[in-house]
N, C-alpha and C positions, 0 to 999 in steps of 0.2 A: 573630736578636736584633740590634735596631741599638747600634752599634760606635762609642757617641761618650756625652756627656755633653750638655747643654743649661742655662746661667742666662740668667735674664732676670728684668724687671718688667716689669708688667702695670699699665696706668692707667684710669682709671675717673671721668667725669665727672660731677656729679650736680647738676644745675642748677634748683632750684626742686623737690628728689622728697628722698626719703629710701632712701638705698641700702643701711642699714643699722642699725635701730632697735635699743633695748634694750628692757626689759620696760616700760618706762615711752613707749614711744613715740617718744622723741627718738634722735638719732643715736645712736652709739655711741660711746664715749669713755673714756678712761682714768680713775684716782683726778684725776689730773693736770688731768682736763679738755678733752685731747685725742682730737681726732674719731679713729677708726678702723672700720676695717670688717674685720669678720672673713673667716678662711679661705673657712668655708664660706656667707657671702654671694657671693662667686665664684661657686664651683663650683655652685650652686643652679641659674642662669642655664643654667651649662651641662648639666649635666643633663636640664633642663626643653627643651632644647635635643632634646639625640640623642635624650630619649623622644618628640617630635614629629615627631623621623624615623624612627622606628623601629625605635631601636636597645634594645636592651636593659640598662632601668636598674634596679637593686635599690634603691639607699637613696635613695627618693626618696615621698615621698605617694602613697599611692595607696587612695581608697574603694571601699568596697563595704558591702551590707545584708548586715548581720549574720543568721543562718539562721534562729532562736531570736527574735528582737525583733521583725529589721523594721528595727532601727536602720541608719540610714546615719552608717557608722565608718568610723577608716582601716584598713589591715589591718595585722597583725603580720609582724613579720620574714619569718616560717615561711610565712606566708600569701602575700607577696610573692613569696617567692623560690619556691613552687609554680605560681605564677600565669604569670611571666615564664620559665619553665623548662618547666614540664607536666608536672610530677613533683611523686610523693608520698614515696619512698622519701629519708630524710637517714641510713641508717645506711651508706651505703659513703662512708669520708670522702674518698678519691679522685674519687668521681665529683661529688660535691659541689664540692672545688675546683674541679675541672675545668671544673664549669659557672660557678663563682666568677668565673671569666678569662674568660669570655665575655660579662660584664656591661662593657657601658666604662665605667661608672663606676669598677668595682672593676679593671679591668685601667690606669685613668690611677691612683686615689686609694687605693685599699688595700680594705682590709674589717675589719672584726672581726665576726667569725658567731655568735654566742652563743646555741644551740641547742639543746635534748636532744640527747646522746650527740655532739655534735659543739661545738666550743670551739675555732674558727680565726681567725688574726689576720693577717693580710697586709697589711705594709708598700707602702704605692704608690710606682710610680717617678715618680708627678710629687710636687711637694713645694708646700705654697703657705704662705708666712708671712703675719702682720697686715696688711693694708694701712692704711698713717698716712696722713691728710690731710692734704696737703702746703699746702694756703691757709689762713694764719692768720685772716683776714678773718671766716672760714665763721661764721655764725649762724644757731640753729635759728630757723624761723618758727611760729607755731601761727595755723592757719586754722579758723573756726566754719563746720561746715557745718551746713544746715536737714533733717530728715532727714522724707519725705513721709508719718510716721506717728506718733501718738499714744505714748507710753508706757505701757502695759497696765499695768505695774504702781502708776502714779500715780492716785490719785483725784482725780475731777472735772477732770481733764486737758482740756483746752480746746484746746492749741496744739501743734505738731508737736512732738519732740526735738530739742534740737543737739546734734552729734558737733565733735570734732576731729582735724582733720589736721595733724599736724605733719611739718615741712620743712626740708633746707639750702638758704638763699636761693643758699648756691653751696660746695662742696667738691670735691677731686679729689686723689683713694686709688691710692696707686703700692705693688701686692702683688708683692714676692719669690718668685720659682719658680726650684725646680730639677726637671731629667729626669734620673732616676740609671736607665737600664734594665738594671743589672747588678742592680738591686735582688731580678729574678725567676730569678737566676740557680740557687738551689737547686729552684726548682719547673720550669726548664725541666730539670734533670736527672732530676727524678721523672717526667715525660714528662703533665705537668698541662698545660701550654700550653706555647707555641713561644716566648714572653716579647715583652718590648716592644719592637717593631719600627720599622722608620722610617715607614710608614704609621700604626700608633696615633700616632706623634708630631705628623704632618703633621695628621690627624685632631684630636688636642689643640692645636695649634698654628692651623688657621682657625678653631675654635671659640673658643677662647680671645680670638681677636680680632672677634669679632662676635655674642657673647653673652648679654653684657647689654645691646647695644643693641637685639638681638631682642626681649627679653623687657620686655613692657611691661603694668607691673599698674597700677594707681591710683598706689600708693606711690615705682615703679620708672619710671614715665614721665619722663622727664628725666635719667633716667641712661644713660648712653651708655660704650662704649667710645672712649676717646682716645690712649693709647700703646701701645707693646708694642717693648719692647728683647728679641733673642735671640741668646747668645751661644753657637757651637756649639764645642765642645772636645775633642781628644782624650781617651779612655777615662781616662787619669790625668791629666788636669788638673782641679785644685779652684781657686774661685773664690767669692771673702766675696761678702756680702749687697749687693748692685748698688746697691739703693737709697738706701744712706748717697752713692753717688753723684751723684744726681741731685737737679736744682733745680726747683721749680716758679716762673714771676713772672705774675702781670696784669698783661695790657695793655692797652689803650683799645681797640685794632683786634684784634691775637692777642696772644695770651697766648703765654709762652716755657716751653720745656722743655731743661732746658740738663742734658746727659750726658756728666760729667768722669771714667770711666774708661778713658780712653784707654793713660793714662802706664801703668797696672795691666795693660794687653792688650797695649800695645806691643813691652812686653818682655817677655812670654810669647806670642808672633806667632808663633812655630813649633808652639804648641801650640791655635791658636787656628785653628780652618778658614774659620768663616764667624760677621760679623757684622752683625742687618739691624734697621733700627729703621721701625715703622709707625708713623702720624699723620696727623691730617685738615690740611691744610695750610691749609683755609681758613678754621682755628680757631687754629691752632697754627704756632707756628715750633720750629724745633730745630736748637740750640747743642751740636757734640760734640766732641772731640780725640783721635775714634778713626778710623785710620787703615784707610782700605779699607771704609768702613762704606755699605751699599748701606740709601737709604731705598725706602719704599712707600708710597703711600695706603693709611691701614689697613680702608676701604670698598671700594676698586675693585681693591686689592692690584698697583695698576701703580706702577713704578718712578717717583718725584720726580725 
């Protein structure tokens, strides 16, 4: 089990796409009126991610034709997790976890299994808060698109449908994580997994920085990743929410990203082992007052 803590933020570009809609199409946004993108808009990306390599994901979409119809549905929990597993049997609840932890999704973000005879809920050791849209500027766009077919349901229909696309001409979402991997500390005592190690970390840790820029739908095209602050910490060091830290500014040439917990880390430096900040430099500058802080290209991940 790895032997440390992890904070950081995570930044997320979204230029011209919609990185995170409400039921109504546009961004997402508070009472307030302010942009945000939620948790698990993140974590989507990355999921969509490992299940492209390979890896085995549970909470994530997945279709199949219904036996009885013919319908093409998505499947049910139960369904899933037989499918990704190979197994029918849920009445041994150890073996069920067991396989639980071998999902990365559920071994970074948690679970709750809500099954027959089984009702499991697993705290994840990564942790991810709202991500705020840090440009005030951001305004949704609404684009007409011509769509190459008729309305069946309109009479004497003549002319194609239009649809609409709605967009931020520009935002950028700076999400709070923490790694607590003591969090799986009573399941590695029941001998379910070996809990969260430095490899699943390093695992969440490149994914995390090249995930949503992988993942490119209609809606998601234009969004990219742009930051990634991580602060590695001894097992009992706690540390607030990063993000009341950090500044976003436009620029005419690059934009700046300015990260003032220096004075917060400096004086806890004993407890503090390593801290690294990624960014595209040739999008991006960055302003910080943390001492010993090693940057990276967050694409080529070589040292700035």
């Amino acid at each position: 089990m790895m032997n440390k803590r992890v904070y950081g933020v995570l930044g997320i570009a979204s230029i011209m796409a919609n990185w995170n809609a409400d039921f109504t199409g546009y961004p997402k946004s508070t009472s307030e009126g302010k942009i945000f993108g939620s948790d698990k808009a993140f974590k989507y990306p990355m999921k969509k991610m490992w299940d492209q390599q390979g890896e085995k994901v549970l909470y994530i979409k997945s279709l199949h034709f219904e036996n009885k119809t013919g319908n093409l549905v998505p499947m049910k929990l139960k369904e899933r997790y037989e499918f990704i597993f190979g197994v029918k049997d849920l009445k041994n609840q150890k073996t069920v976890v067991t396989n639980l932890f071998q999902a990365i999704d559920v071994k970074n973000f948690g679970a709750t299994f809500a099954e027959k005879e089984n009702n499991i809920s697993i705290t994840g050791a990564v942790q991810f808060g709202q991500g705020m849209n840090y440009y005030e500027e951001s305004e949704a766009q609404e684009q007409q698109i011509l769509s190459p077919f008729i309305d069946p349901k309109a009479k004497d229909a003549k002319n194609s449908t239009l649809g609409t696309k709605i967009v931020s001409d520009e935002a950028h979402y700076f999400y709070p994580f923490s790694v607590n991997p003591f969090a799986y500390k009573e399941y590695v005592e029941l001998g379910v997994t070996e809990g969260y190690t430095e490899e699943d970390y390093e695992t969440f840790k490149k994914t995390s920085l090249v995930a949503a820029t992988s993942y490119a739908t209609n809606a998601k095209e234009g969004c990219e990743n742009e930051f990634g602050l991580f602060v590695e910490t001894a097992p009992d060091c706690y540390l607030p929410n990063l993000t009341s830290m950090i500044r976003f500014e436009k620029g005419e040439d690059k934009n700046k990203i300015s990260v003032f917990c220096g004075s917060l880390l400096n004086e806890m430096k004993e407890q503090i082992e390593k801290v690294e900040i990624y960014y595209n430099p040739s999008t991006t500058e960055i302003e910080t007052d943390i001492e010993g802080v090693k940057c990276y290209h967050i694409f080529t991940q070589k040292e700035v």
